[in-house]
C-alpha positions as CSV (number, residue, x, y, z in Angstrom):
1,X,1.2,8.5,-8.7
2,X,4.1,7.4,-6.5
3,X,3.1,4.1,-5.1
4,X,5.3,2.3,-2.0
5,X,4.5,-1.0,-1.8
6,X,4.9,-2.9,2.0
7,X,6.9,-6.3,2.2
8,X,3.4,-8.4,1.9
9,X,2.2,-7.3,-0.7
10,X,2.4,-9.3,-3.8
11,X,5.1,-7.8,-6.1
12,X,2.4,-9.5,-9.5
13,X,0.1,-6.3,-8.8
14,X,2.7,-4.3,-9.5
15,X,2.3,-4.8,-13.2
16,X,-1.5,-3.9,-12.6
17,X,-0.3,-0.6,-12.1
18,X,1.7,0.2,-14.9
19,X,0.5,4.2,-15.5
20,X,2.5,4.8,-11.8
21,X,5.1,4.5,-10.2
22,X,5.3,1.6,-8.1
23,X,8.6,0.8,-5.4
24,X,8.5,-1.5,-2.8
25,X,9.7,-1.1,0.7
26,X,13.1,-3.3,-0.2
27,X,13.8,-2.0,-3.4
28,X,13.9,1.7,-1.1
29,X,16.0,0.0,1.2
30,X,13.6,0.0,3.6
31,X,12.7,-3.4,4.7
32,X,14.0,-2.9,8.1
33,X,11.8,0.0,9.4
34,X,9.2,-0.5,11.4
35,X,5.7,0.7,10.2
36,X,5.8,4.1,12.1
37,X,9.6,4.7,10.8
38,X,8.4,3.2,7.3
39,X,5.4,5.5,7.1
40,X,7.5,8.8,7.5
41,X,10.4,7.6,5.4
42,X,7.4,7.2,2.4
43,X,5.9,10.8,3.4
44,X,9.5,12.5,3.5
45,X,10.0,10.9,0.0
46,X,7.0,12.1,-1.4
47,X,5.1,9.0,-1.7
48,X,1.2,9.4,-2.2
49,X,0.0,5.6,-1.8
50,X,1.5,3.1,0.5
51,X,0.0,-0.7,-0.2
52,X,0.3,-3.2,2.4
53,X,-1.3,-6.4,3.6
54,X,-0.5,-6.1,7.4
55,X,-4.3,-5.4,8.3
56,X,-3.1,-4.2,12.2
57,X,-2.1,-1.3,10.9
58,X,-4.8,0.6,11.6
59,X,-4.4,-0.2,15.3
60,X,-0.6,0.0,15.5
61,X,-0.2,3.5,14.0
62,X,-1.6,7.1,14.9
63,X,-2.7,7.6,10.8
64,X,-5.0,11.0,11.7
65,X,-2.1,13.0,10.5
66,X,-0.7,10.9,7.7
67,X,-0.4,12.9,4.6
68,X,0.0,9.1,2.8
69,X,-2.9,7.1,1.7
70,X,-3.1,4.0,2.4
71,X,-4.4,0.5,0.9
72,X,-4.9,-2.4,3.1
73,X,-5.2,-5.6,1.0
74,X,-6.8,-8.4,3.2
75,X,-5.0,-11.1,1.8
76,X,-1.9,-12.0,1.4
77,X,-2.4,-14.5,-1.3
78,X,-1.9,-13.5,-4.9
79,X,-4.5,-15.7,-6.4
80,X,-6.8,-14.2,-4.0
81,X,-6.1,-11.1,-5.0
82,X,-5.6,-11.1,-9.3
83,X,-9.0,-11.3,-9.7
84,X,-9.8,-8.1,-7.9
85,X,-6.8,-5.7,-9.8
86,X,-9.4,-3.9,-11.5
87,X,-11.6,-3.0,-8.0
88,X,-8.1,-2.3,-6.2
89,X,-6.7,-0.5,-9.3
90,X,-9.9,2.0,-9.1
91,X,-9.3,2.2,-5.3
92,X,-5.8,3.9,-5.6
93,X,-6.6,6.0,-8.3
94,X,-9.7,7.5,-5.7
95,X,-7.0,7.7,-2.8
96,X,-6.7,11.2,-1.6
97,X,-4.1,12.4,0.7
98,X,-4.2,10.5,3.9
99,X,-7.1,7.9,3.0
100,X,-7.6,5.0,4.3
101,X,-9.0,2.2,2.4
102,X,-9.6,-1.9,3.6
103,X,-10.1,-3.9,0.4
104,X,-12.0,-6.8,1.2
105,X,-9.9,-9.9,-0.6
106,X,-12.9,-13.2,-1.1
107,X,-11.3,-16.7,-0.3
């Protein structure tokens, strides 16, 4: 699966997903675009997943017509969020084209 990964979003998971293939928004030299602009950028490149931690996304962005799924990570911290990889692992391999999943992140 071709994962996009959103400037919050702690770059350790990345190794959690190993079987895809996982670019974040700077490495696509995207780190400028705004979330509406990011979105379709991802889409027009084919990406299936987008992975972020900005949890006003929801409210910010029209998603009824997104082809992208998308993972909202409620946390920002990465020791929050290592012990979940397994949980949020599972989650992206159930996404289905434009899904839209919150995953709940303890403190």
């Amino acid at each position: 699966m071709k994962i996009l990964f959103d400037q919050g979003t702690p770059a350790p998971l990345r190794r959690h997903l190993a079987e895809h293939m996982v670019t974040t928004a700077y490495e696509a030299g995207w780190s400028n675009l705004s979330n509406g602009d990011l979105l379709d950028a991802a889409e027009e490149a084919g990406y299936q997943v987008f992975v972020t931690t900005d949890q006003n996304l929801r409210y910010q962005q029209n998603l009824h017509k997104r082809r992208i799924a998308i993972v909202v990570l409620l946390s920002t911290s990465w020791p929050r969020i290592r012990p979940r990889v397994t949980e949020i692992r599972e989650v992206i391999n159930g996404m289905s084209a434009g899904g839209f999943v919150e995953v709940l992140i303890s403190s």
